[in-house]
C-alpha positions as a printed Julia matrix, in Angstrom:
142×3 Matrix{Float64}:
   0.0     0.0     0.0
   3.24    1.79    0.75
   3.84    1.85   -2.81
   0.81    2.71   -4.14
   0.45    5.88   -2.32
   4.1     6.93   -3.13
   2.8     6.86   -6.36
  -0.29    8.92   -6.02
   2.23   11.39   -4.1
   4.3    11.47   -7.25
   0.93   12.01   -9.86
  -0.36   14.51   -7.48
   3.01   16.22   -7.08
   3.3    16.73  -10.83
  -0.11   17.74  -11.39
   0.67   20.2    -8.81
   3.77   21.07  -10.37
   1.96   21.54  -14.1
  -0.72   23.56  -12.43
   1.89   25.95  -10.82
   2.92   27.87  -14.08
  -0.64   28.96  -15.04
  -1.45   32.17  -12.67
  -4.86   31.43  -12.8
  -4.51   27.86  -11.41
  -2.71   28.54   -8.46
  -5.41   27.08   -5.97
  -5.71   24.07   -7.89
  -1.87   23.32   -7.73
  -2.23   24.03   -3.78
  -4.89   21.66   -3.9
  -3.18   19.04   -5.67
   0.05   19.47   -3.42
  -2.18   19.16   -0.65
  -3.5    15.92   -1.86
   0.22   14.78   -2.24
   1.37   16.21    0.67
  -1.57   13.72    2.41
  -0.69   10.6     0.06
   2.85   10.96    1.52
   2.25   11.26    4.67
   1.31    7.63    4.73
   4.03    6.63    3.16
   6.37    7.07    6.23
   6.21    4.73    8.84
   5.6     6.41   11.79
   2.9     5.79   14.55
   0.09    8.34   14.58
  -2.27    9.51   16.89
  -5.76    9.27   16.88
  -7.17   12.61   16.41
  -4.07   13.17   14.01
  -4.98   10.6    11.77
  -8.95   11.43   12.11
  -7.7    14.95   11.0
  -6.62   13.93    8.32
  -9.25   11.69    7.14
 -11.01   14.79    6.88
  -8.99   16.62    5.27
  -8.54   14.07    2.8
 -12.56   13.93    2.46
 -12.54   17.01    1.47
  -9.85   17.54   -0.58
 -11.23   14.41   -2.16
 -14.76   16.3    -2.76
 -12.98   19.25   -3.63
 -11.61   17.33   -6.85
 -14.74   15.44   -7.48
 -17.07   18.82   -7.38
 -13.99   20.7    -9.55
 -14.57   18.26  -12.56
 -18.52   18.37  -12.24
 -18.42   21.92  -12.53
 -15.78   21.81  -15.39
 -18.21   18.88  -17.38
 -21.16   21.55  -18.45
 -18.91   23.6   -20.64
 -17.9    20.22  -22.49
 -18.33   19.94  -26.04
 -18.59   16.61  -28.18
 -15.21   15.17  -28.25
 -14.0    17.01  -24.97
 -11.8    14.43  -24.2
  -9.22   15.54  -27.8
  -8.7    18.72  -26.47
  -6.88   21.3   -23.62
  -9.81   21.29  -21.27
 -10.2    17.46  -21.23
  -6.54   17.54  -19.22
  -7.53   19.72  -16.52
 -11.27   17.43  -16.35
  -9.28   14.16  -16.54
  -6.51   15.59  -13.96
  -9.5    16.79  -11.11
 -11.24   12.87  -11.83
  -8.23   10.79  -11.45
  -7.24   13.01   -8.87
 -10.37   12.32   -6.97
 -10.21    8.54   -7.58
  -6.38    8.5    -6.61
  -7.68   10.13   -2.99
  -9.91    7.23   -2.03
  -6.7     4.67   -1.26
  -5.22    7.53    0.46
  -8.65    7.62    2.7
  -8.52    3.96    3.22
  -5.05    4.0     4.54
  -5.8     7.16    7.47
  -9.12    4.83    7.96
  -7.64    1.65    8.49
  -4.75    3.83   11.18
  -8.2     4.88   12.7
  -9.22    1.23   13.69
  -5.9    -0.12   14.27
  -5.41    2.73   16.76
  -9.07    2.23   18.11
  -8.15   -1.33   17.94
  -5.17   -1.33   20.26
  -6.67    0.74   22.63
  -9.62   -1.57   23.06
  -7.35   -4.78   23.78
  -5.05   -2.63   26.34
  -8.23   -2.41   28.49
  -8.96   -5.24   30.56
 -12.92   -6.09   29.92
 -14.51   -6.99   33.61
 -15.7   -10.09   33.97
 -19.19  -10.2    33.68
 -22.14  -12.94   34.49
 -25.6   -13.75   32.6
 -27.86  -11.14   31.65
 -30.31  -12.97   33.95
 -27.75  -14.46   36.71
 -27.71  -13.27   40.61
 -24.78  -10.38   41.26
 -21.88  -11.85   43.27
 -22.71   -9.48   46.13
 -25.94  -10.73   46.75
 -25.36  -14.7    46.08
 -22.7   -13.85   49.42
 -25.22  -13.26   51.7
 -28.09  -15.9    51.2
């Protein structure tokens, strides 16, 4: 998985990079280095708290969205064969982008259960009797 999202770093990263030299796309290369700023976060192996890695889940939710709602509001002003010209590589870029985010989702989501996991098997679960049975208090004094 490792690999994989050192990958979608690296397509992010130059999309980011591509987007950087037209003045009028300057939020759109932010957001695409923020999307591979996020896909290489979880390539280093590093533990990660909790509320870190729920943070960004989030923001990878909505950078995700962010992508996804940039194409739909790019696919209007298509034309018939949209995809054989300029425009079809910016519509293209936002869409792959936005499928490229959902591995990067899984991995902070899976960090979110392992942590959640761990913290539920450090806890010692009391020992506890039948829904219907006597309490151990009581069955003492009869």
């Amino acid at each position: 998985m490792r690999t994989v999202n050192a990958i979608i770093a690296c397509v992010l990263a130059t999309f980011a990079v591509l987007h950087a030299f037209i003045p009028s796309h300057l939020h759109i290369a932010l957001l695409f280095g923020a999307g591979a700023f996020l896909a290489a976060l979880t390539v280093i192996p590093r533990s990660m708290s909790i509320n870190t890695a729920r943070l960004f889940a989030i923001g990878t939710t909505a950078i995700m969205f962010f992508y996804f709602a940039g194409f739909f509001t790019m696919a209007p002003e298509f034309e018939d064969g949209w995809h054989k010209t300029g425009a079809a590589l910016d519509g293209l870029a936002m869409l792959l982008s936005a499928f490229l985010m959902i591995p990067v989702l899984s991995c902070y989501s899976c960090l979110l259960k392992a942590e959640g996991c761990e913290h539920f098997r450090a806890k010692e679960e009391p020992k506890r009797g039948a829904f219907f049975s006597v309490p151990d208090h009581i069955k003492n004094h009869s």
